[in-house]
C-alpha positions as CSV (number, residue, x, y, z in Angstrom):
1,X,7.8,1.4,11.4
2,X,4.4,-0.3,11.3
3,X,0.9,0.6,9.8
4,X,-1.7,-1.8,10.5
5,X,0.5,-4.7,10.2
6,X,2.6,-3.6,7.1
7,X,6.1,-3.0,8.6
8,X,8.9,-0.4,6.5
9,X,12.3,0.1,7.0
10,X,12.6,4.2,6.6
11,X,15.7,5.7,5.7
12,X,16.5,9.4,5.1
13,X,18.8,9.6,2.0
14,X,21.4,12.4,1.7
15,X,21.7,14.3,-1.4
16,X,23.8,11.6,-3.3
17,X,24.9,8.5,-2.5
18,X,26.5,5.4,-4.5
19,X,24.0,2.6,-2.9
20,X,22.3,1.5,-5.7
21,X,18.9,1.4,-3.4
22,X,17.1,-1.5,-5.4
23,X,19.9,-3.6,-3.7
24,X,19.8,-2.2,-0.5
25,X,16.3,-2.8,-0.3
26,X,16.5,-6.5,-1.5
27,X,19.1,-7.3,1.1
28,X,17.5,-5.1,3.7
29,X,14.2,-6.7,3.5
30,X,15.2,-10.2,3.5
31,X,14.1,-11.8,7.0
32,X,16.2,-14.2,7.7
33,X,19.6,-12.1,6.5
34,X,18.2,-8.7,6.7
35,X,15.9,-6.5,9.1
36,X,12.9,-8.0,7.4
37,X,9.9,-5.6,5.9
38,X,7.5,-5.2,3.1
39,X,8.9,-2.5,1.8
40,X,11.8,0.5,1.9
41,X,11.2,3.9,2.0
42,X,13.6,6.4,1.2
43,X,12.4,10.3,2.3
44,X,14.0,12.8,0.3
45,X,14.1,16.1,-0.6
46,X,11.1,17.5,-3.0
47,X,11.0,20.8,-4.9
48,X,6.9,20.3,-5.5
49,X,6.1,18.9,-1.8
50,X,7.7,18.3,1.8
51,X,8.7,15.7,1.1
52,X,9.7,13.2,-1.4
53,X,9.0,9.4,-0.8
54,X,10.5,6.0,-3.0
55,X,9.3,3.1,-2.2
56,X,11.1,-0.5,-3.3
57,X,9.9,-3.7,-2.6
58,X,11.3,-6.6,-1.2
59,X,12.2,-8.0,-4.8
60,X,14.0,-4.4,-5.4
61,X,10.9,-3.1,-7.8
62,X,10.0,0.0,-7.0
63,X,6.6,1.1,-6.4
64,X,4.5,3.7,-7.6
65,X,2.7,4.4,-4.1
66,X,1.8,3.0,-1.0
67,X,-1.0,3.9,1.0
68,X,0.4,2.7,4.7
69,X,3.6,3.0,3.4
70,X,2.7,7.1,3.1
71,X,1.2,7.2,6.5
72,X,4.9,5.5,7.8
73,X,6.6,8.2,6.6
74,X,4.2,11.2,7.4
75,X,4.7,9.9,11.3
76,X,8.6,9.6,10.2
77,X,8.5,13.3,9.0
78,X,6.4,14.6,11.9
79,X,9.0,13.1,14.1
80,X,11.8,14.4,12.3
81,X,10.3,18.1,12.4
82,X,9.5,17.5,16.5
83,X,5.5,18.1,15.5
84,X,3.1,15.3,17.5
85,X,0.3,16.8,15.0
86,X,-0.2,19.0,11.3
87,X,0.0,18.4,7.5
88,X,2.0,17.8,4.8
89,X,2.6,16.9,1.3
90,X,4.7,13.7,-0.2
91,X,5.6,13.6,-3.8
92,X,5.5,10.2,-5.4
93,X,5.5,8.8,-8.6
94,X,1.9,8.2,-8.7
95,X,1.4,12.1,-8.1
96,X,1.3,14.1,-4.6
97,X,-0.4,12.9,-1.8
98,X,-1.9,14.9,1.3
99,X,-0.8,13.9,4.8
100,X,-2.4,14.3,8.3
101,X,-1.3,13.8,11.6
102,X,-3.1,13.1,15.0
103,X,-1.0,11.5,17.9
104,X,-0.9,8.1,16.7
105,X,-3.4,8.6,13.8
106,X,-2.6,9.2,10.1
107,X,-4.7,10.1,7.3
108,X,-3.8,10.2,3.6
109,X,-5.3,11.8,1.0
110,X,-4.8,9.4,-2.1
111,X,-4.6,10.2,-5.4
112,X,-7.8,10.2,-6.8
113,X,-8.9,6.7,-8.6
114,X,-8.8,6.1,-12.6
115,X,-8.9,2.8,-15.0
116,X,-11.9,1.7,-12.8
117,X,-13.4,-1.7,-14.6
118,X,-16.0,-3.8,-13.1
119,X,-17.3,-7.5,-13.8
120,X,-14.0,-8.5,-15.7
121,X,-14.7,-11.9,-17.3
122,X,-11.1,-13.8,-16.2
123,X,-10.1,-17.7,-16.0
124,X,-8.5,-18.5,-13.2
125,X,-7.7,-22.4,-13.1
126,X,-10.9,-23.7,-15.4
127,X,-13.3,-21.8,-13.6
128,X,-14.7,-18.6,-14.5
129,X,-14.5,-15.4,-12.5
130,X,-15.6,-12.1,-12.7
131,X,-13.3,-9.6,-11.0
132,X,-12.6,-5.8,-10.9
133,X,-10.0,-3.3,-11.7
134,X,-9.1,0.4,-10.1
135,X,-6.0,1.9,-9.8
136,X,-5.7,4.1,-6.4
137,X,-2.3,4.5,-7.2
138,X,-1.2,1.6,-7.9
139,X,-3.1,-1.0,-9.8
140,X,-5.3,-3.8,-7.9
141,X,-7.7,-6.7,-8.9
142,X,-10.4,-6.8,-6.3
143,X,-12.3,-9.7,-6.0
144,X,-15.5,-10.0,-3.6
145,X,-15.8,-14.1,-2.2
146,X,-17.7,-15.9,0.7
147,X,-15.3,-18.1,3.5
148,X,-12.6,-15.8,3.1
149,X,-10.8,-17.5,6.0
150,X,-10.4,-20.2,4.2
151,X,-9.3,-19.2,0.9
152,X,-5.9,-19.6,0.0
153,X,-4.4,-16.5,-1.4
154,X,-1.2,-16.4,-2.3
155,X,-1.8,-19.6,-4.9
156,X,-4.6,-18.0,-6.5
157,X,-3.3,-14.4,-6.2
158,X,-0.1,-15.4,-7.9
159,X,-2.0,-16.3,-10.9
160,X,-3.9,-13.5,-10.9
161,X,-0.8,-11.0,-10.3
162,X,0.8,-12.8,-13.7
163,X,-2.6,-12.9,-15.9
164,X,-1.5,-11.8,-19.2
165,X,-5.0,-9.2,-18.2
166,X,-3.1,-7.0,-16.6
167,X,0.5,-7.0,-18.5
168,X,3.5,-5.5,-18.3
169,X,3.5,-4.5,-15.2
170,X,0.9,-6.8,-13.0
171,X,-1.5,-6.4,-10.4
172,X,-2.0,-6.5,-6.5
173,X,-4.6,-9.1,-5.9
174,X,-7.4,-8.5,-3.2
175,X,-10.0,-10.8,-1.7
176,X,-12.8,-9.1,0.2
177,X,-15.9,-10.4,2.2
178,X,-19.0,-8.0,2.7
179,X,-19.3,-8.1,6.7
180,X,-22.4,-5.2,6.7
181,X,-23.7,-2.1,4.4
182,X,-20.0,-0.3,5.3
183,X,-17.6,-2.7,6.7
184,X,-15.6,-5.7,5.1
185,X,-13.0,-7.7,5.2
186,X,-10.0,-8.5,3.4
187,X,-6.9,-10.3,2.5
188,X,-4.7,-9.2,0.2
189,X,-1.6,-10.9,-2.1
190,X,0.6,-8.0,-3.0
191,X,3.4,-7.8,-5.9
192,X,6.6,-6.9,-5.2
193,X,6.1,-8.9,-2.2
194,X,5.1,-11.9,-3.7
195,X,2.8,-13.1,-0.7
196,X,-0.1,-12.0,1.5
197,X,1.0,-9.2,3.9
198,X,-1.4,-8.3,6.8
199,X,-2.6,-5.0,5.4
200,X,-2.7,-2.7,2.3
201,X,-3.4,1.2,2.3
202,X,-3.9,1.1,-1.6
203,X,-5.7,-2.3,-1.5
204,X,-7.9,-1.4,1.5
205,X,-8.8,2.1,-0.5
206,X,-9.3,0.0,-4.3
207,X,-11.7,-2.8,-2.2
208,X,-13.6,0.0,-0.2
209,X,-14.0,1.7,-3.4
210,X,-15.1,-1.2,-5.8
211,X,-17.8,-2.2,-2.7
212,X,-19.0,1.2,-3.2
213,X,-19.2,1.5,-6.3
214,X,-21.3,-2.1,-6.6
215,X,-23.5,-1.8,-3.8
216,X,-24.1,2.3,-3.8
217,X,-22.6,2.2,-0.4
218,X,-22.3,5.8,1.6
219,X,-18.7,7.4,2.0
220,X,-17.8,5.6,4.9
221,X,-15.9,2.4,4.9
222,X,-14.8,0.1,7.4
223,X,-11.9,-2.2,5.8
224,X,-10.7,-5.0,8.8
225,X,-7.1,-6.8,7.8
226,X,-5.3,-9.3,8.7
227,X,-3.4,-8.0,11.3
228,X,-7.1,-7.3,13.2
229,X,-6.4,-3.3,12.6
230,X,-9.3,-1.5,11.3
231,X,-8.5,0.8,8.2
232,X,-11.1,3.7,7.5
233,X,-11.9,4.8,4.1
234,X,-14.0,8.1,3.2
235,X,-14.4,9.3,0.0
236,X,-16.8,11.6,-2.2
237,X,-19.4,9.9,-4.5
238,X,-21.2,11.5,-7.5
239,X,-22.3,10.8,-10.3
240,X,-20.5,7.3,-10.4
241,X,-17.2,9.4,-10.0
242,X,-15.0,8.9,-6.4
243,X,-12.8,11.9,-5.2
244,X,-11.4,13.0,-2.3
245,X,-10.3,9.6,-1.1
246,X,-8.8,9.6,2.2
247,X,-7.1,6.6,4.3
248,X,-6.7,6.4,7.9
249,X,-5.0,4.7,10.7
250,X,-2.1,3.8,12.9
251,X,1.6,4.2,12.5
252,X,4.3,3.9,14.6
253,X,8.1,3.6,15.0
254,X,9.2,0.5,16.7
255,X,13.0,0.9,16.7
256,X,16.3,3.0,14.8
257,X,19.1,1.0,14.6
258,X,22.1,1.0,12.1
259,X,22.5,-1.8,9.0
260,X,25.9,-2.9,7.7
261,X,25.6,-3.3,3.9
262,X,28.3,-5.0,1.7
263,X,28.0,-3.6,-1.4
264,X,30.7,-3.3,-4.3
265,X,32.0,-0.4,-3.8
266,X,32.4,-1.0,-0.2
267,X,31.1,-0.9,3.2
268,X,27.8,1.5,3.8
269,X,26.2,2.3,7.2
């Protein structure tokens, strides 16, 4: 499946299984050996929602969230249930997360943001930066820079994703270009992945978010990726405090097929 230009293998897990699924999703993922995707997500069963989603990376971490990663599997589940429209709830481990579907459209409710820094004094290759901090689930640097096009971010991002900052765990990295009052534009470098993908929900939300929050922009945001899909942010401002943060866009399902994976205790389809 594909949401603005992050693509997910989506699996439905029975009730047990002996695949230990940070391996799967290592070999899975790999592109020249494997399907190929950013991510993995496993839809299972959930006593507190509809559903339940993991995520796991391409380096077999496993994630806490992911915004287009969520809309994936809301069109996944809508499918599943024969339902071209409605709502839902997904359980992760960065809490539950509201889901709604229009035809081609998906909307998610994120959970709402916290550990929101601003103006963090960081040296990145002897020169000084300032960048910002907000978790929207998972965490993400957001820095705001001019010539975006030109910028190489996967070097720079790389450093910033391993800055003893934002240790143990790390940091998305995002690069964002003000376009107008309520649009901008951004690449993103994203860990787990280890590179730039085209899109991120989570990153798209943080960088929306951080732009509002410096420039006192309105509830509305415009965030255009690199796959040239727009991503569309609302949210509720007051105060200085954001709720109600919602992500929407496009997801679809491009093919079902079956994988053969050699594991040790044998041969899973």
């Amino acid at each position: 499946m594909v949401a603005a230009g992050n693509d997910f293998i989506v699996i439905k897990l029975p009730l047990s299984t002996g695949v230990a699924l940070n391996k799967l999703a290592r070999s899975m993922c790999n592109r020249k050996y494997g399907v190929g995707a950013d991510g993995v997500l496993f839809l299972k069963r959930s006593r507190a929602a509809d559903a339940r989603m993991r995520i796991f990376n391409p380096d077999g971490s496993e994630a806490e969230s992911c915004g287009n990663g969520l809309r994936c599997l809301a069109r996944y589940y809508q499918d599943l249930k024969s339902r071209s429209r409605g709502g839902l709830s997904i359980e992760t481990k960065a809490g539950l997360v509201q889901a709604k579907t229009n035809r081609d459209s998906v909307k998610i409710r994120l959970t709402d943001p916290r550990d929101i820094r601003l103006d963090i004094p960081l040296k990145v290759e002897r020169r000084n930066l300032k960048v910002n901090f907000i978790n929207t689930g998972v965490p993400h640097v957001v820095i705001f820079v001019e010539g975006l096009s030109g910028l190489d971010p996967v070097r720079i991002g790389r450093i910033i994703r391993y800055h003893r900052s934002f240790a143990p765990r790390g940091t998305n990295v995002n690069f964002a270009e003000v376009m107008n009052k309520d649009s901008i534009r951004l690449r993103t470098y994203e860990r787990g992945v280890e590179d730039e993908t085209l899109a991120c929900g989570t990153g798209s939300a943080a960088s929306a978010l951080i732009f509002a929050l410096k420039t006192n922009a309105a509830g509305r945001i415009n965030v255009h990726t690199q796959s040239g899909e727009t991503l569309k942010i609302s949210f509720a401002k007051s105060r200085g405090a954001i709720t109600d943060v919602w992500l929407e866009g496009k997801a679809r399902r491009l093919l079902s097929g079956e994988f053969l994976y050699q594991s040790q205790g044998g041969l899973y389809v």
